[in-house]
N, C-alpha and C positions, 0 to 999 in steps of 0.2 A: 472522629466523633462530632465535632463542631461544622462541620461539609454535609453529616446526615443530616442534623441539627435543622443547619439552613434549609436542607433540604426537601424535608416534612415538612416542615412549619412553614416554608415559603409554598409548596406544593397545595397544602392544603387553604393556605388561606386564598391565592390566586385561584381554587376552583368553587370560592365564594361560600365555603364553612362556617355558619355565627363560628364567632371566636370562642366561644367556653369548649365547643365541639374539636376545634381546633387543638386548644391546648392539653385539652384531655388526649387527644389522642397523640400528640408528640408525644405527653408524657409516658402514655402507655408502650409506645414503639419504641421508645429510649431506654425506659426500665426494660422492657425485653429483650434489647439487644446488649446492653450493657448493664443489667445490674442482678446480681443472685435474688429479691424479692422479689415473691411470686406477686402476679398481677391481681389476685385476689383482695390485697392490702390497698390496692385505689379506693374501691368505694369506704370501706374504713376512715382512712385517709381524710377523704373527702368530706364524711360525716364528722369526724371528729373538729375538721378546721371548721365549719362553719358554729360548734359548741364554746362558744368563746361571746360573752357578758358582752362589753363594748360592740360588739357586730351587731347585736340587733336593734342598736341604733337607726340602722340603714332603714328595716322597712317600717318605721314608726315613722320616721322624717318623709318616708313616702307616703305614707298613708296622709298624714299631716298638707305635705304639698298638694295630693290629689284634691283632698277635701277643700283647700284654700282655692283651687283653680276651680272646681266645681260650683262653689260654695259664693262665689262673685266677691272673694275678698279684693282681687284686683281692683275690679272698678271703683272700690271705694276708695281704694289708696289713693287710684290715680285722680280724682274725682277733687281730693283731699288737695292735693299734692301739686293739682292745675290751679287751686287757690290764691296760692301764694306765687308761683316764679308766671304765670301766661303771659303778664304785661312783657316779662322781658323778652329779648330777641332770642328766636328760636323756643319759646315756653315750656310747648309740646314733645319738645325733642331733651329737656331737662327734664319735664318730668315724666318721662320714659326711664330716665336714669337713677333717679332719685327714686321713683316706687319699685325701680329692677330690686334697689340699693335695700329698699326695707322690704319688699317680697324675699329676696333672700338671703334673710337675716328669721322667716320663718320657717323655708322649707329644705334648705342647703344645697338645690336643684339646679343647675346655671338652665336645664332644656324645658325643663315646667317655669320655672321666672318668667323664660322669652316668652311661652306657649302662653301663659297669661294674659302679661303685659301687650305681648302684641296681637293677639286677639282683640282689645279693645282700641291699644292707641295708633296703630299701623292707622285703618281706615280713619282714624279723628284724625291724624295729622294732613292723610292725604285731603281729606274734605277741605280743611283749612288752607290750602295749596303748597303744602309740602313734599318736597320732589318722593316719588316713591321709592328711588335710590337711597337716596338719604333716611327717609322714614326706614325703612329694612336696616340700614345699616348700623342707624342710633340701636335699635331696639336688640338687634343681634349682639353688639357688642356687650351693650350695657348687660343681658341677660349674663353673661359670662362673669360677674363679678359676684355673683352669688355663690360662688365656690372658693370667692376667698372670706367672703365677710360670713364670719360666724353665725349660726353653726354651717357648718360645710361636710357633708358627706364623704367628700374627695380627702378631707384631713382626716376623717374618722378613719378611711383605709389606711392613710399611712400612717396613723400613729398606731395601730394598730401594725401593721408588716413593720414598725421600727422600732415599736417596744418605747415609744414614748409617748408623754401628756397628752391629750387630746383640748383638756382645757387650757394648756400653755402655746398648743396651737392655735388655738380659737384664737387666744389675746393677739398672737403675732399675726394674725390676720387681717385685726382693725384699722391700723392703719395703710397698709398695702392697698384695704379697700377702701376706706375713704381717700385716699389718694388717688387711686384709679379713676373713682367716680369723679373726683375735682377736673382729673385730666380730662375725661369726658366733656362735661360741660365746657368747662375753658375752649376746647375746639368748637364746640355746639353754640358755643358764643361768637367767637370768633365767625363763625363760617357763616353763620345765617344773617350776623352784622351785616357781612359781604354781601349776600345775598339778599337781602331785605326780608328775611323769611321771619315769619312770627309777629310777636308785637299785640297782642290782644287787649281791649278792656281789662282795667284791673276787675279784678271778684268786687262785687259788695261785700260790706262787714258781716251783712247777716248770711250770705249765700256762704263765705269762708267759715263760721260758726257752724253753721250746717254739714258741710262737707267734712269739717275735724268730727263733729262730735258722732258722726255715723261710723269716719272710719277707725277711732277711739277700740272697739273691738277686734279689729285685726290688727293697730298699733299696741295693743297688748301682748300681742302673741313673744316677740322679742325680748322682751322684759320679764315676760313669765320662764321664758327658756335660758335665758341668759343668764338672767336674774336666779333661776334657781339652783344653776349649775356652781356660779361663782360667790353666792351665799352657803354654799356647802349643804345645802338643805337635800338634794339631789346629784346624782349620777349624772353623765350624761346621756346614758339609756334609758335612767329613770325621764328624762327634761324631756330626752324624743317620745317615748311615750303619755309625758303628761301632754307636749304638745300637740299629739296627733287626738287625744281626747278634747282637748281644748279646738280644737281645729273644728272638729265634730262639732260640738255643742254650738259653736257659732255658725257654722253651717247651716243647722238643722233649727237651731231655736233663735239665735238672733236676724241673722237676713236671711233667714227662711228661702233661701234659694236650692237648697237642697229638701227633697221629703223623706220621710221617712221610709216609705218603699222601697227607695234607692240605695240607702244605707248600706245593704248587702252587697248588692252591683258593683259601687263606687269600691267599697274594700275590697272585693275581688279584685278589680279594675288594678288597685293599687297594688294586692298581694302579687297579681302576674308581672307587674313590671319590677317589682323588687325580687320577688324568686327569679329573674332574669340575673339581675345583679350578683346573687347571691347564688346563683349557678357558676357564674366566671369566676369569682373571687374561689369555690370551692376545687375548680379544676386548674385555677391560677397558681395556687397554692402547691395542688401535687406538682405542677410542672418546675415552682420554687425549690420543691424539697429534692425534685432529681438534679436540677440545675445544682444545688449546696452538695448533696452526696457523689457529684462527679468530678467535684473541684472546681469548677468553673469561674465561683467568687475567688477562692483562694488566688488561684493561678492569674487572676486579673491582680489581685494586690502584691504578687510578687512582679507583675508587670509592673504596675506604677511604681513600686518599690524604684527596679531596675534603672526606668527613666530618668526618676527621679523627679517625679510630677508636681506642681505647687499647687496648693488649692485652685487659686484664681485661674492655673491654666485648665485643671479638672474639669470646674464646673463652667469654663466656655464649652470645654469638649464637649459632656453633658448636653448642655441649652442646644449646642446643636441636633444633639442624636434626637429629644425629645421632642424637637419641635421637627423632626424628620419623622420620628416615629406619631405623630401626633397628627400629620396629613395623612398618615391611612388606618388607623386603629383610632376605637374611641377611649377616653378618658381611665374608665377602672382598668381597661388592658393595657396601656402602657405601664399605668402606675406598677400592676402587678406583674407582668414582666420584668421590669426593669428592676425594680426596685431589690429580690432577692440578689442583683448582680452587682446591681453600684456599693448599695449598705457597707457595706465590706470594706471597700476601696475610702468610700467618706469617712469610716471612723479610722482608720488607719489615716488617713492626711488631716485628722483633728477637725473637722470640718463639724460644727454645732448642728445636729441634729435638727433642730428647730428652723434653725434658720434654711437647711438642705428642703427640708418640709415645703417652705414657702416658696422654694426656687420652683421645687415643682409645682405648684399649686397653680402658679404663672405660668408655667410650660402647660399646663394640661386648659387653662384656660384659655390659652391660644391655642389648641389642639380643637376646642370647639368651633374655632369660625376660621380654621385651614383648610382649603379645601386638600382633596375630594370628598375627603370624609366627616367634614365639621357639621357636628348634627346641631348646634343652633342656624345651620346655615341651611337647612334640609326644612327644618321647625319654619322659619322666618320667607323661605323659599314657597310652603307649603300655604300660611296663612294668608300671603299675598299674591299667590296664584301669578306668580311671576318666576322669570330665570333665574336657574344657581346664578349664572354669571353674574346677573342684575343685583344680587345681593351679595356678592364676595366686592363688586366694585365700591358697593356701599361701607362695607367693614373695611377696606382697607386702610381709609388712615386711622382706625380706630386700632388696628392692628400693630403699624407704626408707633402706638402711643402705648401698646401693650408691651411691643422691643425695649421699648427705652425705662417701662416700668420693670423689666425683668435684668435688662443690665444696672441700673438702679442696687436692687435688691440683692442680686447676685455682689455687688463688689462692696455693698455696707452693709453688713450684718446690723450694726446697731438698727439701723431702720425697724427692719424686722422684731428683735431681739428687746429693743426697748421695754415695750408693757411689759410681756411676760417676765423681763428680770425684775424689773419695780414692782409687779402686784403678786407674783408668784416665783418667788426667786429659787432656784433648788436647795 
C-alpha cells in the first residue's frame, strides 16, 4: 500500500501536476483501490472540510494583503521606517527588515511582504550602491518572517489541522519573530560594517514627522487586528475580515492609490489567489482522512512506540524531513501532508502542541527561500530581473541564521511557550 502510495504521488507530482490536483487524485486512486466508500463521498468530503469558521480567515487576510500591496502601504512603511535606522551601516537593508517585520503583522503572507517590500526597496538599495546579491537576499529572507509574526496564515492552517488556539499561536510567535528580525539586522550590521555599505544622512526632524505621520494608517492596521482579537471584542475570522475592510478603506480613501473602479478587479485578483489555497487545503484534507482511515498515523505511533523515540530525537527527525520536503513543495502542502501523519506520533511523545506549531512554522519559513522551489526566491528572482542562483547566493547566510533559530526553538520550548502561558494560560 505504502510503494503505490509513493508511487502516484511521486508519479504525478514528477509529471508537473499543481499539487491540490495531485493530492486529489491519490486520494482518489487509494480510496479506490483500498477502501469500501464509494468515490462519490470526495466531493462531499471536500465541501464539508472547507465549512469550518476559523478557515475563512485565509481569504480575508488575502484580500487585506492584496489591497495593502496595491494600495502603496509599502512605501509608506518603508518611507517611515528609512527615518529612523538610514544613518546606520547598511540603513536600507534594516529597513527592508523592519517594514517585512510590520507588513506582516498585517497581511500574514511571507510572498506578498517580499512582493511588496521589494518592489520598492530592491532598486533603492541598488541605486544607493548596494550589491544586488545582497539586496535580493536581505529582502528574500526578511519577507519570510511574516509567517511567524502574528497574524500568520501558515498558523491559522495548523491550528486548525491540530484542534488548537490560533490566538495562543499568534502570542508564541512574537517572540520567535522578533528574534529572527534582531538576527537579521545583527548580520546586516555586521556585514555592511565590513563592507562599508550604507551610512546615509540622518532624516531631518520635520522629514521624520512627515514620514510617521503618513505611514500612522497602515501602522494601525496591526493594532486594529491584534488588538481586537486579544481584547476579546473579536474572532479571529471576525479581525481577518475587519482587517481586509480596513485595508480597503485606506486604499481607496486615505492614499488614494487604489480607485474605485478597480475595487472589483483587485478582489477578484485576491479571491483567485486564495480559492487556489483553499482548493489544496480541501483535497489536502481528503487525502488526510484516507491516510487516518488506513492507519498510517497509528502504525507510525506504534513505531515510535517500538523505538522508543525521545522527543528531542523526533523532532530532529522531523526538522529534517520538513526541511527536505520544503525544497520541493510549497508551504500549505507540506503543512498538510504531513501534519495528519506526525499529530499522532507528537501527542503520544507529550510534545506541546504549541510549541510543535512553531517548530513548523520555522521549517515552512525555510521552505520559502530553499531552493528549487522557494517561492520568495522566484518573487525576489522575478522583481530583479536577475538569477535564481544570484539570489539563493544572497539568502544563504540568512538561511544559516534561520538553522540556528530553528534548533533554538526546537530544544527550548519555554522560548516559544513563554507569552502564551503568561497571557493566555489554559
Amino acid at each position: 500500500m505504502i510503494l503505490i502510495l509513493v508511487l502516484v504521488f511521486g508519479t504525478l507530482l514528477t509529471l508537473g501536476l499543481p499539487i491540490a490536483f495531485t493530492l486529489g487524485i491519490t486520494a482518489m486512486v487509494m480510496i479506490g483501490i483500498y477502501s469500501p466508500a464509494p468515490l462519490m463521498m470526495l466531493p462531499e468530503v471536500m465541501y464539508n472540510s472547507l465549512d469550518t469558521f476559523p478557515l475563512m480567515a485565509i481569504p480575508f487576510f488575502v484580500i487585506a494583503a492584496t489591497f495593502m500591496v496595491r494600495g502603496g502601504t509599502s512605501r509608506y512603511l518603508i518611507n517611515a521606517a528609512d527615518c529612523y535606522v538610514r544613518q546606520a551601516w547598511g540603513g536600507l537593508a534594516i529597513v527592508s527588515v523592519v517594514s517585512c517585520m510590520i507588513f506582516g503583522a498585517i497581511c500574514g503572507s511571507s510572498v506578498a511582504t517580499a512582493l511588496a517590500i521589494g518592489v520598492i526597496i530592491i532598486p533603492a538599495m541598488m541605486r544607493f550602491g548596494y550589491p544586488r546579491t545582497f539586496a535580493m537576499g536581505v529582502v528574500g529572507a526578511a519577507g519570510t518572517v511574516a509567517i511567524m509574526i502574528p497574524p500568520s496564515i501558515a498558523m491559522i492552517i495548523y491550528g486548525i489541522m491540530a484542534d488548537e488556539s490560533i490566538p495562543r499561536l499568534f502570542l508564541a510567535g512574537v517572540m520567535p519573530g522578533i528574534m529572527q528580525g534582531g538576527l537579521y539586522i545583527a548580520w546586516i550590521s555586521y556585514d555592511s560594517r565590513r563592507r562599508k555599505i550604507g551610512g546615509a544622512p540622518k532624516a531631518s526632524l520635520d522629514e521624520t514627522l512627515s514620514a510617521t505621520f503618513k505611514a500612522v494608517p497602515a501602522l494601525s492596521m496591526p493594532f486594529i487586528i491584534l488588538g481586537g482579537i486579544y481584547s476579546g471584542i473579536v474572532t479571529v475570522t471576525e479581525a481577518a475580515a475587519l482587517g481586509a475592510v480596513v485595508a480597503v478603506f485606506i486604499s481607496l480613501f486615505i492614499y488614494r492609490e487604489v480607485k474605485l473602479k478597480q475595487l472589483i478587479p483587485i478582489t477578484a485578483e485576491a479571491m483567485k489567489s486564495a480559492g487556489m489555497v483553499m482548493f489544496i487545503i480541501s483535497t489536502a484534507i481528503v487525502f488526510g482522512n484516507w491516510l487516518t482511515e488506513a492507519g498510517i498515523p497509528a502504525r507510525l505511533v506504534e513505531l515510535a512506540k517500538e523505538l522508543r523515540l525521545t522527543p528531542y530525537f523526533f523532532l530532529f527527525f522531523v526538522n529534517i524531513i520538513l526541511l527536505i520536503l520544503g525544497m520541493f513543495l510549497e508551504v500549505v502542502s507540506v503543512m498538510l501532508i504531513t501534519l495528519p501523519i506526525i499529530l499522532p506520533v507528537v501527542n503520544m511523545l507529550g510534545i506541546d502542541l504549541i510549541h510543535f506549531g512553531i517548530v513548523m512554522t520555522v521549517n515552512m519559513e525555510l521552505a520559502l527561500i530553499t531552493p528549487p522551489v522557494g517561492l520568495n526566491l522566484y518573487v525576489i528572482s522575478g522583481i530583479s530581473r536577475a538569477p535564481l542562483a544570484e539570489t539563493i547566493r544572497g539568502v544563504f547566510p540568512f538561511m544559516i541564521l534561520s538553522v540556528f533559530q530553528l534548533a533554538l526553538i526546537t530544544y527550548w520550548p519555554a522560548y516559544t511557550l513563554f507569552l502564551p502561558n503568561l497571557l493566555m494560560p489554559r
